[in-house]
C-alpha positions in Angstrom: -64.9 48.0 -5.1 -65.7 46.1 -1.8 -64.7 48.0 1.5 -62.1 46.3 4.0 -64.1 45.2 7.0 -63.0 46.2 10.7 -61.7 43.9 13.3 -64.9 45.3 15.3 -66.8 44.3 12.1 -65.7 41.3 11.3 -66.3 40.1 15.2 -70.3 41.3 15.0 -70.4 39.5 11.4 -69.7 36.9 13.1 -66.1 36.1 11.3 -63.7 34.4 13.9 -60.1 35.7 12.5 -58.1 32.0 13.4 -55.2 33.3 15.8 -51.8 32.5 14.3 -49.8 29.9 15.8 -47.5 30.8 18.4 -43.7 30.8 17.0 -41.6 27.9 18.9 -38.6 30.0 20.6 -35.9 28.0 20.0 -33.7 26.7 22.6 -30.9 28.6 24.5 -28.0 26.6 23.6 -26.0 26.5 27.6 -22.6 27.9 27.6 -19.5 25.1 27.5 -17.5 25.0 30.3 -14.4 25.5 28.6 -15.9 29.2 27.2 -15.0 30.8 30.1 -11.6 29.3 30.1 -10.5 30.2 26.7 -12.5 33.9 27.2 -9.5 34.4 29.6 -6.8 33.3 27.9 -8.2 35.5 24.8 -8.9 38.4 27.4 -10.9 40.2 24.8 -8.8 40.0 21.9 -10.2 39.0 18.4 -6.9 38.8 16.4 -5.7 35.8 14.8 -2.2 35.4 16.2 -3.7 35.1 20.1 -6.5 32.8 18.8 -3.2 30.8 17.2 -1.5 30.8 20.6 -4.6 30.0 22.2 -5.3 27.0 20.5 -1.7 25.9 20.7 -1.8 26.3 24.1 -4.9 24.6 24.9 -3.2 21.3 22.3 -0.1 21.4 24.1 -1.7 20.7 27.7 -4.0 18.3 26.2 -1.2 16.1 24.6 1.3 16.8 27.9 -2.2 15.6 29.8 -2.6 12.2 27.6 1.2 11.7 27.9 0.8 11.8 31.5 -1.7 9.5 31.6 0.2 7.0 29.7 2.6 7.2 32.3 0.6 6.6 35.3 -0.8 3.5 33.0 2.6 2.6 32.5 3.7 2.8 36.3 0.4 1.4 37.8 -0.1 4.4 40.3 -1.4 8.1 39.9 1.2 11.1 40.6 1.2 11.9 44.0 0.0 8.0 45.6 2.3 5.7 46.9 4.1 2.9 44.8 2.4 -0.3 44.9 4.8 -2.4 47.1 8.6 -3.4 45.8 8.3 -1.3 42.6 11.3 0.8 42.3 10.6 2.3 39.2 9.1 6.2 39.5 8.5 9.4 37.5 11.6 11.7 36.8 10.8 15.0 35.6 10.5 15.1 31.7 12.7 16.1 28.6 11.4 18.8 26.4 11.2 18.0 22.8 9.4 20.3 19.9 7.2 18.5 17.1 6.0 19.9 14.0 2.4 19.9 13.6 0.1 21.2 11.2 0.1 25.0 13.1 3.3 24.9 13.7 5.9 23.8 16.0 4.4 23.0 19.3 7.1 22.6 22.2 6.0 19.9 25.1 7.3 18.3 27.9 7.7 14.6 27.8 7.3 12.6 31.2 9.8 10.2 31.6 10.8 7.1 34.1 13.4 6.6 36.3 14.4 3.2 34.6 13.8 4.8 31.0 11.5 1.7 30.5 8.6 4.5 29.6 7.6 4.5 25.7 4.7 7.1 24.6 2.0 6.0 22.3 0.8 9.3 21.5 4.4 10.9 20.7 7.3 8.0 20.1 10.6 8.8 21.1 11.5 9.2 17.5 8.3 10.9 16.1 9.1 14.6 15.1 6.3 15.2 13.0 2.4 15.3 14.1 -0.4 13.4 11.5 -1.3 16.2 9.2 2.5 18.2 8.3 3.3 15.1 6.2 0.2 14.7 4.4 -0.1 18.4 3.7 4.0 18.4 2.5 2.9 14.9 0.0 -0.3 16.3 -1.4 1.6 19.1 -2.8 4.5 17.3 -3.7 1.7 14.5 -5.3 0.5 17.9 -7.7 3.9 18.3 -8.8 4.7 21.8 -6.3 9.2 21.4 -6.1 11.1 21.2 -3.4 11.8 24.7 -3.4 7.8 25.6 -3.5 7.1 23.3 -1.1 9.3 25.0 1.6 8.5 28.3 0.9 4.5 27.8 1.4 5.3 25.6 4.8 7.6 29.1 6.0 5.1 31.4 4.9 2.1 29.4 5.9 4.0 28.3 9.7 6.3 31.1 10.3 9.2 28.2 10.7 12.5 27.6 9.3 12.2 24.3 7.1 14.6 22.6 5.3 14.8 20.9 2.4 16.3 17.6 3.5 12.9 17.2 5.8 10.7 17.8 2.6 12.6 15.3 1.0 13.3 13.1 3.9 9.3 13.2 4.1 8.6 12.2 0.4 11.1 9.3 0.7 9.3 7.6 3.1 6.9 6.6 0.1 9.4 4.9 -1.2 8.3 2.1 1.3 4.6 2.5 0.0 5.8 1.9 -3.8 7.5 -1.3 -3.4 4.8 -2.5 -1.7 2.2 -1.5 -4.2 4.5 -2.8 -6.9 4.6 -6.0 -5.1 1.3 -6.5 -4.2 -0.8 -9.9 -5.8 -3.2 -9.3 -8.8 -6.2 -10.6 -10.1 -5.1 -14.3 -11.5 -6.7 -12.8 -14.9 -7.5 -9.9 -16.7 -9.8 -9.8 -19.7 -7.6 -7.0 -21.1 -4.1 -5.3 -19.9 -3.1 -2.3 -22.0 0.6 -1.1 -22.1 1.7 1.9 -23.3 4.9 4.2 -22.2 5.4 7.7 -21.5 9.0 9.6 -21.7 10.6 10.9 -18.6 13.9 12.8 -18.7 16.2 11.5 -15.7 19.6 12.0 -14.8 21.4 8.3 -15.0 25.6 8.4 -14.9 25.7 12.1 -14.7 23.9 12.1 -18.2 20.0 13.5 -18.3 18.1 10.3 -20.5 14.9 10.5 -22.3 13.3 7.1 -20.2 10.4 5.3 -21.0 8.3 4.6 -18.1 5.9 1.7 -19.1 2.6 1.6 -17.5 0.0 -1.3 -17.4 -3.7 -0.8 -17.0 -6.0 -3.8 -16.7 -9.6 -4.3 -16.9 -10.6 -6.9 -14.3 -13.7 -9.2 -14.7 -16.1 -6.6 -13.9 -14.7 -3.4 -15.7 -13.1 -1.6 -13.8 -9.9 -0.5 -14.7 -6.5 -1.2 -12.6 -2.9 0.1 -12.7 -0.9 -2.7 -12.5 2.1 -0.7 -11.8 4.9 0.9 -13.9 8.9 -0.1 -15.1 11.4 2.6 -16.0 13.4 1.0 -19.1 16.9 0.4 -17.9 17.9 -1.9 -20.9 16.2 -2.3 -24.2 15.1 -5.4 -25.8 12.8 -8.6 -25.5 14.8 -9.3 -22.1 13.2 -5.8 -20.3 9.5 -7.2 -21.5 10.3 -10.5 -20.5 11.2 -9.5 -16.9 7.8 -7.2 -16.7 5.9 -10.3 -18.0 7.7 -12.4 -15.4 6.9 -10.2 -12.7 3.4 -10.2 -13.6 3.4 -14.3 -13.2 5.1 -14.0 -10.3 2.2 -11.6 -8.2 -0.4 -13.9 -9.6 -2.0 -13.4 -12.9 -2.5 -16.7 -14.8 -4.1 -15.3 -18.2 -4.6 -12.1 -19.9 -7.2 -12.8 -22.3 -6.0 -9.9 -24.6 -2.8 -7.3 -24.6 -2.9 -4.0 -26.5 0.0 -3.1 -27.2 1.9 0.0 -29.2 4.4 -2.2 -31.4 7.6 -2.3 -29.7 9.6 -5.0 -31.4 10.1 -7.8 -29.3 7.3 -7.2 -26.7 4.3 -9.7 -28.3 7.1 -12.7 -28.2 7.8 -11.6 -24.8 4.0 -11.5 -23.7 4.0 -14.8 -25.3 6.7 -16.9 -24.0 4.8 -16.3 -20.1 1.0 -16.0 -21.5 0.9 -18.1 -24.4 -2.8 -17.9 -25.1 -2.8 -14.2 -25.3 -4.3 -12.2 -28.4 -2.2 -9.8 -29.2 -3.8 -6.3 -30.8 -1.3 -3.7 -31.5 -2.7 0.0 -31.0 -4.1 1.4 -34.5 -3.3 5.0 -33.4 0.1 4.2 -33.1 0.4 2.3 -36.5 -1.1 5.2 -37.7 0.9 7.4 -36.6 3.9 5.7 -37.7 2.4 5.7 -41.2 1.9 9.5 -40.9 5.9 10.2 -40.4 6.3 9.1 -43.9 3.9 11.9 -45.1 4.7 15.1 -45.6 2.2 17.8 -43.8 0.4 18.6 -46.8 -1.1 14.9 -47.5 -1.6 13.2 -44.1 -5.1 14.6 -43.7 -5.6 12.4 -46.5 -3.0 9.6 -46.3 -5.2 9.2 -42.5 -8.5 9.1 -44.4 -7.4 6.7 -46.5 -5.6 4.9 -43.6 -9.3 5.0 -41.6 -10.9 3.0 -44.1 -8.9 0.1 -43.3 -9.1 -0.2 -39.7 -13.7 1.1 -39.5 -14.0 -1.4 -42.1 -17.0 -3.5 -40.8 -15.1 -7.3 -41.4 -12.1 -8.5 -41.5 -12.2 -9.2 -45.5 -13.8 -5.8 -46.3 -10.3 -4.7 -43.8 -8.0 -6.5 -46.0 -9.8 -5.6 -49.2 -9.1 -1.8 -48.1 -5.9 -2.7 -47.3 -5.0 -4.0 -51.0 -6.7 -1.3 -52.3 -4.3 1.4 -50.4 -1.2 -0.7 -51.8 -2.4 -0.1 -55.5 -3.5 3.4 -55.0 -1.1 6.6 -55.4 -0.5 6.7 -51.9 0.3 3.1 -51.6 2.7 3.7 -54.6 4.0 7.0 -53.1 4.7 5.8 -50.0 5.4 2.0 -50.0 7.0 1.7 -46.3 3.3 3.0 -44.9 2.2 -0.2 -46.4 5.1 -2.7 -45.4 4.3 -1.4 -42.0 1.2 -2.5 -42.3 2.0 -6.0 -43.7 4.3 -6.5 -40.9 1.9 -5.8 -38.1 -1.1 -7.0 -40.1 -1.4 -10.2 -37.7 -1.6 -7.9 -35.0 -4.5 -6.0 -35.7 -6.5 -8.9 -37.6 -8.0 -10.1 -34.4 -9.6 -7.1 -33.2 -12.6 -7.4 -36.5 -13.6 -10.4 -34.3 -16.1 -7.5 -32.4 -18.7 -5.6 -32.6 -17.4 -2.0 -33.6 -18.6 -0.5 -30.0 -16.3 -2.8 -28.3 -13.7 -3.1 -31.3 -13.3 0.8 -30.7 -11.5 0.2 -27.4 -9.1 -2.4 -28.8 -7.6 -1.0 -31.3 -6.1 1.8 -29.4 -4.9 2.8 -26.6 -6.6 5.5 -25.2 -7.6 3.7 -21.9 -3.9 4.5 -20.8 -3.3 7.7 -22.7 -6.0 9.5 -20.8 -3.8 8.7 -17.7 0.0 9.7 -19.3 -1.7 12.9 -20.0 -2.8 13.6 -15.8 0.7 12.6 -15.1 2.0 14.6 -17.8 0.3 17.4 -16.4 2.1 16.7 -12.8 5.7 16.1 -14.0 6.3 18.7 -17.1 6.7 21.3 -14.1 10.6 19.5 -13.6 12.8 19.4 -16.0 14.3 16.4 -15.1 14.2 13.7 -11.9 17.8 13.4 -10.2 17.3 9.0 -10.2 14.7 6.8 -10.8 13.4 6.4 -7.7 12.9 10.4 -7.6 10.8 9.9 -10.7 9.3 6.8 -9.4 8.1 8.6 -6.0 6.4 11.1 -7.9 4.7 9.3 -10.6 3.2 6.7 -7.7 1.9 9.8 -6.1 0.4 11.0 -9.4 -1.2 7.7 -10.2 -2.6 7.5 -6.5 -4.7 10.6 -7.1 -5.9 9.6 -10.3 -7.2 6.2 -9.4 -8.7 7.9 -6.6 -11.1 9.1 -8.8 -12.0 5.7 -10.3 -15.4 4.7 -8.8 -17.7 3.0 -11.3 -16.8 0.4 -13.6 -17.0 1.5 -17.6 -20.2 0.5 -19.0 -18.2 0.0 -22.6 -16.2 -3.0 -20.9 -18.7 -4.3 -18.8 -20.8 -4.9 -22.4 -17.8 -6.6 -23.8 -17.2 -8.8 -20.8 -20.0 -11.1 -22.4 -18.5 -11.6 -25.5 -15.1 -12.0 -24.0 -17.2 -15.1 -22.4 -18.3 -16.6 -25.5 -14.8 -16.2 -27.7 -12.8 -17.2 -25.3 -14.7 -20.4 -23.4 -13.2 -21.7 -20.3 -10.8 -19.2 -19.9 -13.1 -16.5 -19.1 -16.3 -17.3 -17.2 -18.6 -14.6 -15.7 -19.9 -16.1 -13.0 -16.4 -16.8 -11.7 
């Protein structure tokens, strides 16, 4: 076992121990000179409420300071100078005024002109409300928080009285923002739109309705998906699609290579009359489903897999082969509407064997669009019902704002796809447009 040396030892063996590097002493960061100011006006204290009053204190003589300025800008001379020669127009005093702000109400005094010619930048003459109490009041009300909710966080959270006509005075000015996004233009085409409709109950003529709000999501040239916007159903028929499809001329689209849809009776006439070159595919889930409300609970496991064998077959003949052989089998001769349902939408659903089955997966249903129903679903179940239309429209626009917020990459399954869209469709769809 070898002894520890020494230092003495180690120095007469001739072993220089290498002297560790000095430590760098970092900095002294130099008080701010507004330390000492807002040391004072704490004088001491550590608690929250005087840091509150601090700091809205220190925000109110920083606005009334800007405000000022904007005066003196507006006048052409500081306080306390003399007029510029033949100007008659000079400070009077102020008016006090209280805006909400995200801490609270904050109280100010607004400079004003003798002429009343003087019109602040920083707070307009009508501006209540400070950038940050709106946002916070739609971000909750986007998550589906009520009315109710709403108000009682904002009095808890400001100690101040609010009412609900300013939380809903607040939300209505989205309104604004949702005919605007409803009217914006679109892509002039879209290799596939899907529509698909969620139920909403809403108050209409004193009655509460079950409404169908139709959305339409479109995949644009390079994949990425795109709510086109949404229709509450005020009439039924060919003549509501007809006015959607319209609409959709009107803000610019020129083709839509291929519309998914879930059946409706009348809609693929009406997506034909404006886009007459559009392929049709009605949603297999759907169809399905429909099929399975024939079947009584025992035998749809079954009645399905027999169901899945037409629509995974791998061609189109192999699809209709299945298809005959359902008709003659017991279950085609048990339940004989499941197969008149398919016969009747059979011309719907033959185009879709066209594909390869990675792509061919994505149209035949509907899932694209079902992923979002189910966020706003999440949003809106908290209400029972919406009190109008636009009620329910405010809300769902604020829904479908946060979930295409998340959106950032474009699917890899439909970028893939976009190259055969190219070669079955020719001049209508080129890539490298």
């Amino acid at each position: 076992m070898t002894e520890k040396k020494t230092p003495a030892e180690k120095q007469s063996a001739g072993e220089v121990q290498k002297a560790s590097p000095a430590k760098k002493r970092r900095k002294r960061k130099e008080p701010h000179p507004l330390d000492a100011v807002i040391d004072e006006m704490l004088g001491g204290s550590t608690a929250k409420e005087d840091g509150v009053r601090v700091y809205n204190q220190l925000k109110k003589r920083l606005v009334e300071r800007m405000l000022s300025a904007e005066l003196t800008n507006h006048l052409g001379y500081e306080r306390g100078e003399e007029k510029p020669g033949g100007q008659l127009n000079h400070r009077n005093g102020s008016t006090p005024k209280t805006v909400r702000t995200d801490t609270g109400n904050l109280p100010l005094d607004i400079p004003r002109d003798r002429e009343g010619t003087f019109e602040p930048r920083l707070i307009p003459k009508s501006l209540r409300r400070l950038d940050g109490f709106d946002d916070k009041v739609l971000a909750l009300y986007a998550r589906g928080v009520s009315v109710r909710e709403i108000r009682s966080f904002l009095e808890e959270q400001y100690q101040m009285p609010i009412s609900p006509d300013l939380i809903s005075q607040i939300t209505d000015e989205v309104l604004d923002e949702v005919t605007q996004w409803q009217q914006r233009p679109l892509e002039p085409i879209y290799p596939v739109v899907v529509f698909d409709a969620l139920r909403v109950k809403i108050r209409d003529e004193g009655v509460v309705r079950n409404k169908a709000v139709y959305l339409a999501l479109g995949v644009t040239r390079d994949g990425r998906k795109e709510v086109l916007g949404f229709w509450i159903q005020q009439t039924e028929g060919a003549a509501f699609w007809l006015r959607v499809m319209s609409e959709l001329r009107s803000r610019g689209v020129e083709d839509i290579l291929i519309a998914l849809i879930d059946g409706l009776k009348g809609f693929p006439e009406a997506i034909t009359s404006v886009f007459p070159q559009t392929q049709i595919h009605h949603c297999v889930v759907h169809l399905v489903r429909q099929s399975l409300a024939y079947v009584s609970w025992q035998d749809r496991k079954k009645v399905a897999a027999a169901l899945k064998a037409i629509y995974r077959a791998p061609t189109l003949a192999a699809a209709e082969s299945q298809l005959d052989t359902f008709e003659k089998s017991d279950w085609g001769k048990r339940f004989p509407p499941i197969v008149t349902l398919w016969r009747r939408h059979w011309d719907h659903v033959r185009p879709v064997f066209q594909y390869p089955p990675e792509i061919r997966r994505r149209l035949y249903t509907t899932n694209a669009i079902e992923s979002v129903h189910m966020q706003v679903r999440k949003i809106i179940k908290t209400r029972g019902h919406f009190p109008s239309d636009e009620a329910a429209g405010k809300l769902i626009y604020l829904a479908l704002r946060n979930i295409v917020n998340k959106w950032r990459n474009a699917s890899p399954h439909w970028t893939a796809a976009m190259t055969h869209f190219s070669l079955l469709f020719g001049d209508r769809f080129n890539l490298e447009a």
